[in-house]
NUBA-299393 format. One line per field, with one value per residue (C-alpha): residue number from 0; x, y, z; residue in three letters. Coordinates in pm, 1 decimal. Layout:
N
i [NUM,...]
east [X,...]
north [Y,...]
up [Z,...]
aa [ALA,...]
//
This chain:
255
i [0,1,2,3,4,5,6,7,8,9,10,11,12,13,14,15,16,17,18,19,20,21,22,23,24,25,26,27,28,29,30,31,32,33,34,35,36,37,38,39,40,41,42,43,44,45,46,47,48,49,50,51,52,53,54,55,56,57,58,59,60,61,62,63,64,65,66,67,68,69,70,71,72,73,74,75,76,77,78,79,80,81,82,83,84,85,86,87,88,89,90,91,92,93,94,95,96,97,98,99,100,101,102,103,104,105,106,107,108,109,110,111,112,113,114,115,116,117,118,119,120,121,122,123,124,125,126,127,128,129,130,131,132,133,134,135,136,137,138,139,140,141,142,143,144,145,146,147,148,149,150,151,152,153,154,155,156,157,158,159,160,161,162,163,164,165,166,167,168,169,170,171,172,173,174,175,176,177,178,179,180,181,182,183,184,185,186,187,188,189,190,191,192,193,194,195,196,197,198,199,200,201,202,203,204,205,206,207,208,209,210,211,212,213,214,215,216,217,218,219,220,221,222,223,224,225,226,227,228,229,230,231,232,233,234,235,236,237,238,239,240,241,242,243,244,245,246,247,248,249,250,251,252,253,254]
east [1102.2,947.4,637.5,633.6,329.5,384.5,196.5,210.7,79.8,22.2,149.2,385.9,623.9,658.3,924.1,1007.2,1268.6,1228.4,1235.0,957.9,1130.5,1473.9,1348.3,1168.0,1460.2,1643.3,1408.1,1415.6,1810.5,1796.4,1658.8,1717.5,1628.0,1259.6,1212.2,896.5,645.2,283.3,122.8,-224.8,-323.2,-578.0,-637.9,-804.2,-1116.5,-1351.8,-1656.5,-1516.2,-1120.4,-893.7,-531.0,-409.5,-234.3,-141.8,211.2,304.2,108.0,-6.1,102.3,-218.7,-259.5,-552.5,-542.3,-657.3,-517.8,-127.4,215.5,187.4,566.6,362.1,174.5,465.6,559.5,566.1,670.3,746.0,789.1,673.8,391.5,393.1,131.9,277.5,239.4,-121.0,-209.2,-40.5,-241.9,-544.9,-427.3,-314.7,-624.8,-907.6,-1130.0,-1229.8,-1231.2,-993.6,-1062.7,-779.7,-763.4,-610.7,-779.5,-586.9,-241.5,-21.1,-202.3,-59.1,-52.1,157.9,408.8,462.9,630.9,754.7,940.7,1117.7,1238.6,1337.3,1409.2,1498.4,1151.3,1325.3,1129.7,803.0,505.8,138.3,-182.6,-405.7,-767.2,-949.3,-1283.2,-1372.9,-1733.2,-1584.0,-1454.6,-1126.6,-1097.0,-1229.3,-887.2,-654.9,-763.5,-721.9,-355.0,-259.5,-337.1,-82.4,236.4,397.6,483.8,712.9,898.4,919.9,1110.9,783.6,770.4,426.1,362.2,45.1,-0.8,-263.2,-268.5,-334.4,-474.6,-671.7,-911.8,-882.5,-1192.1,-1038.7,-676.3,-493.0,-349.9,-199.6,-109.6,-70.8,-72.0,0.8,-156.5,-553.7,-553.5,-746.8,-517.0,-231.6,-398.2,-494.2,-162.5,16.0,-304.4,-225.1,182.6,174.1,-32.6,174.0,498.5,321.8,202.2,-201.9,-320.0,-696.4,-721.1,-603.0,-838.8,-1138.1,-997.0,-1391.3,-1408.0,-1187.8,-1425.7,-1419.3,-1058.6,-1059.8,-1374.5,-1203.1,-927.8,-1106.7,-1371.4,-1384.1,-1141.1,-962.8,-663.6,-621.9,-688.3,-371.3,-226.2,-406.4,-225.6,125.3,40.3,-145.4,172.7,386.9,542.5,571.9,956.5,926.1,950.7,761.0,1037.2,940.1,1003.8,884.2,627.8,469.5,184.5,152.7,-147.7,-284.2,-484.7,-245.1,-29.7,314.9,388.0,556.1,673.1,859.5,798.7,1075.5,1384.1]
north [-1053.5,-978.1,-791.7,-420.4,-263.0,105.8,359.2,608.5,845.4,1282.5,1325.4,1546.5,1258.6,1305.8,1561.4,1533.9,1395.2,1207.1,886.2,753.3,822.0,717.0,366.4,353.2,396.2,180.7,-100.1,-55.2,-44.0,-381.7,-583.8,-633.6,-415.3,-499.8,-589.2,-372.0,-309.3,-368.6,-140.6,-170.0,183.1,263.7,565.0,361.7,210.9,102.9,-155.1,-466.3,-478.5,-336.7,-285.0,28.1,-44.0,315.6,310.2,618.2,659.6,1032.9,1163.3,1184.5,1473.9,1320.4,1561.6,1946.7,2188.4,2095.7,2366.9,2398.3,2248.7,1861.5,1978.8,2046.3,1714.6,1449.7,1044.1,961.3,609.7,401.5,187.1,-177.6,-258.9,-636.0,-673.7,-610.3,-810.8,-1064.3,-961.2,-1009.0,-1361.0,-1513.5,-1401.7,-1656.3,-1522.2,-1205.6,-1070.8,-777.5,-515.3,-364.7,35.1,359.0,555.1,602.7,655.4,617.2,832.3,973.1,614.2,511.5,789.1,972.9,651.5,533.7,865.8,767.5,450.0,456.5,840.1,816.4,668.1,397.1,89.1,32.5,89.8,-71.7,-2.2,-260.2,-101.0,-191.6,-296.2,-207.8,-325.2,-673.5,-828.6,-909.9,-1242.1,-1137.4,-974.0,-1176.9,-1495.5,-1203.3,-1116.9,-1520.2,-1549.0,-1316.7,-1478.5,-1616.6,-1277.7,-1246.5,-1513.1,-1287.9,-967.7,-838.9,-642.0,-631.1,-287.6,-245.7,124.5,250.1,273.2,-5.9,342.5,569.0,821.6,1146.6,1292.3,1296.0,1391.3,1613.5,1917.1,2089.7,2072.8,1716.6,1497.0,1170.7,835.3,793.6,487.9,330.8,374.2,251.7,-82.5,-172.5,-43.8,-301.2,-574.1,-582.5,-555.5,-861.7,-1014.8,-986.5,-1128.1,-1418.3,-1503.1,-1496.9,-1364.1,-1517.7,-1202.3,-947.8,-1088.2,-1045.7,-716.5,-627.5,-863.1,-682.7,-440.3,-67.8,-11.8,-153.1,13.2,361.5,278.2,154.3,369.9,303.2,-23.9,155.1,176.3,-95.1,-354.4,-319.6,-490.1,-802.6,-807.7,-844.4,-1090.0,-1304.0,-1352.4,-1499.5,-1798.4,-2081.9,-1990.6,-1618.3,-1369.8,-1022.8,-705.5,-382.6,-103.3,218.6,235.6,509.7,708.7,1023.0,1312.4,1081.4,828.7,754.2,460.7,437.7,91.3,-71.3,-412.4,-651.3,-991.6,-1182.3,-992.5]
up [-495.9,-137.1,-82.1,100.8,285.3,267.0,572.4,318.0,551.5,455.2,61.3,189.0,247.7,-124.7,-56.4,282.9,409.5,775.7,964.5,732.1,379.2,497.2,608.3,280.7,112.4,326.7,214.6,-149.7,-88.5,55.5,-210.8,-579.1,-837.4,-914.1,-1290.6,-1266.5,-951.2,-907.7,-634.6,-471.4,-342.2,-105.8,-377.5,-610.3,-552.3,-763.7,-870.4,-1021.8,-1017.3,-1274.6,-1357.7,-1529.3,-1848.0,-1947.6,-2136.6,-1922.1,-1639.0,-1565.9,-1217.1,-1070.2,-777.7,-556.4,-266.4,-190.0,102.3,-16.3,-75.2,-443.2,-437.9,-423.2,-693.7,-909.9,-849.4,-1135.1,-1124.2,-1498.0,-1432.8,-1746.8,-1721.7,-1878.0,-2046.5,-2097.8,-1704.0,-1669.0,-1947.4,-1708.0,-1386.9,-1588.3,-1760.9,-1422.6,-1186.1,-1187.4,-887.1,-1027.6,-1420.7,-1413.4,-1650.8,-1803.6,-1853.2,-1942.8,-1792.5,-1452.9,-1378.6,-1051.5,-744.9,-428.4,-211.6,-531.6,-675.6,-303.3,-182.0,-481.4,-552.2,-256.9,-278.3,-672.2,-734.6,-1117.5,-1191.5,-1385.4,-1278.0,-1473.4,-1223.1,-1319.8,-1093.5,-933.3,-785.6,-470.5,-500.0,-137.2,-180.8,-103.1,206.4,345.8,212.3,-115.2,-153.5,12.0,-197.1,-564.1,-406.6,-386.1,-725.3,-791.9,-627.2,-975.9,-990.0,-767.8,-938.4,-1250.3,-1058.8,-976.3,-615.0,-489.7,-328.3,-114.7,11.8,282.9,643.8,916.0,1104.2,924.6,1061.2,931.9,1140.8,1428.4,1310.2,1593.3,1411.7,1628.2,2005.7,2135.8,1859.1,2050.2,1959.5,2076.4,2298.3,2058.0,1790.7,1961.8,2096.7,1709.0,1577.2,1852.9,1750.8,1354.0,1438.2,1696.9,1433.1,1139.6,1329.1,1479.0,1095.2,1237.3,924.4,995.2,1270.6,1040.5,758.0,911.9,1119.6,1148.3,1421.8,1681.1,1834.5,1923.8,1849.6,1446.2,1418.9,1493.8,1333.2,999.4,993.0,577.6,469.9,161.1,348.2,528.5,250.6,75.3,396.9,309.3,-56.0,67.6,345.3,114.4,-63.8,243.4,194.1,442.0,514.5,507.3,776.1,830.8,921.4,1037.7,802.8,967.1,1248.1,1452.7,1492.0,1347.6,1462.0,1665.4,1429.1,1131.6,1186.0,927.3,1031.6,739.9,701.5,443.8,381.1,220.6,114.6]
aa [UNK,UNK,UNK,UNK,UNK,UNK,UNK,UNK,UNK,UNK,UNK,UNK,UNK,UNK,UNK,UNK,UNK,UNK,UNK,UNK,UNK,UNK,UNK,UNK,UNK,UNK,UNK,UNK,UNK,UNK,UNK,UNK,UNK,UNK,UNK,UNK,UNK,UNK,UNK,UNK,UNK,UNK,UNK,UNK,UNK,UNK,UNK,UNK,UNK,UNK,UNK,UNK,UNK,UNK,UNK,UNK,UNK,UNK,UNK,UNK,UNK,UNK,UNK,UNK,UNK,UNK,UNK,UNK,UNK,UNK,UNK,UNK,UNK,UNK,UNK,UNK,UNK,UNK,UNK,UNK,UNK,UNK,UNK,UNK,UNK,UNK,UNK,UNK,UNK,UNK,UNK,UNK,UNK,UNK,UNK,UNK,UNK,UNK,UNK,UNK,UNK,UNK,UNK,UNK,UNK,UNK,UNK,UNK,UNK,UNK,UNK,UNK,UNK,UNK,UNK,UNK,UNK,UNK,UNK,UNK,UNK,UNK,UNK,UNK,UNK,UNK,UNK,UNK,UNK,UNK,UNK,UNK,UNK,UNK,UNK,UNK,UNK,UNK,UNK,UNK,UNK,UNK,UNK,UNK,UNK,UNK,UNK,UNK,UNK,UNK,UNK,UNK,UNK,UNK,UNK,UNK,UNK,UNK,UNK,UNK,UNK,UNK,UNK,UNK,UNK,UNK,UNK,UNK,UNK,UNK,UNK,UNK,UNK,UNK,UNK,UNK,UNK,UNK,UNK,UNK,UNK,UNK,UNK,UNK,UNK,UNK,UNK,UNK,UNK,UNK,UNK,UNK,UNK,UNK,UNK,UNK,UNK,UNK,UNK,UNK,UNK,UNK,UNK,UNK,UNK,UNK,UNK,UNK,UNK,UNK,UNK,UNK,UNK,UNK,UNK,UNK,UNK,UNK,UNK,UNK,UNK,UNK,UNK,UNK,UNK,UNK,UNK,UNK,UNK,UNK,UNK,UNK,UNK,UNK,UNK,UNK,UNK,UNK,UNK,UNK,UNK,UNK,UNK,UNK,UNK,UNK,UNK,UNK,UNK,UNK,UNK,UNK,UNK,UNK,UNK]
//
């Protein structure tokens, strides 16, 4: 299986339908049928890592200010328990504790509502613990590559550009220079295969530090690049900027 980064972007994508769904559909149309799908959502952070192992995962509704229509909204996709008994078995860096008590959040079900509709793939949960560095995860998500030799697609959801302080919410909503020079950084990046400069992202000065101003949702990035193998190429799935400091930029590696 390849591995997707998702800009999941406002949870109202959940039931939209624009340029950002469609390519997200687009994607999941282009590869096989994924046995079941293992997503790592900026939505989840914790202390220590661990992997939800719920038999059906609740829909969880993480977000305030929303038409009640997203509210109404519920992903029934199974969980599978079997799978992140696996996660924990196969991950030597890091004990992951396994747990009920979580479900699938917004950076999980509001894209993955999208790109398999009739909730029929089995979805299981890996957290962030965002206490550690970048390489902290990327060397967790390597340890998880056998799974993509067991119909396992690797979903990592965030944002490369996140800054919800200085949203634009009305008027012009363009990109912040800022915003656009990172956006352009991480995307030149990823198709050149430099993955040491989006690792340690920290090190790129003013504009990662507005764009990151907290790393939840940028670290699921670092998940599906980890996984890239020595033949594979990066595609772009969506990409823009929305309200001036969100970046969707999506991308596929493999497939």
């Amino acid at each position: 299986m390849p591995a997707l980064f998702v800009g999941h972007g406002s949870p109202m994508n959940a039931i939209e339908d624009n340029a950002f769904t469609r390519g997200w559909q687009a994607a999941a149309q282009s590869i096989a049928k994924p046995k079941a799908i293992l997503c790592i959502s900026a939505h989840w952070e914790t202390r220590g890592v661990g992997v939800c192992s719920a038999t059906q995962p609740e829909t969880i509704h993480d977000f305030g200010g929303f038409p009640q229509a997203l509210f109404d909204v519920r992903y029934p996709a199974p969980g599978d328990p079997a799978l992140a008994q696996r996660v924990a078995a196969i991950v030597k860096s890091v004990q992951i504790q396994t747990t009920t008590q979580w479900g699938l959040d917004h950076g999980a079900w509001s894209v993955l509502r999208v790109m398999y509709p009739d909730a029929d793939v089995p979805v299981v949960q890996l957290s962030l613990d965002t206490s550690k560095p970048g390489p902290f995860h990327l060397a967790l998500a390597r340890e998880l590559a056998a799974l993509r030799d067991e119909g396992v697609l690797i979903v990592g959801s965030g944002n490369i550009v996140h800054n919800l302080g200085v949203l634009k919410r009305s008027g012009d909503r363009s990109p912040y220079d800022w915003a656009q020079r990172f956006n352009e950084h991480v995307r030149t990046h990823l198709l050149a295969r430099d993955h040491p400069s989006l690792v340690h992202y920290e090190m790129l000065g003013d504009a990662a530090r507005h764009s990151i101003p907290t790393p939840e949702h940028y670290l699921p990035l670092l998940y599906v690049i980890a996984l890239q193998g020595a033949d594979e190429a990066v595609s772009i799935v969506t990409e823009g900027i929305e309200s001036g400091s969100i970046s969707m930029l999506s991308v596929l590696v493999g497939g």
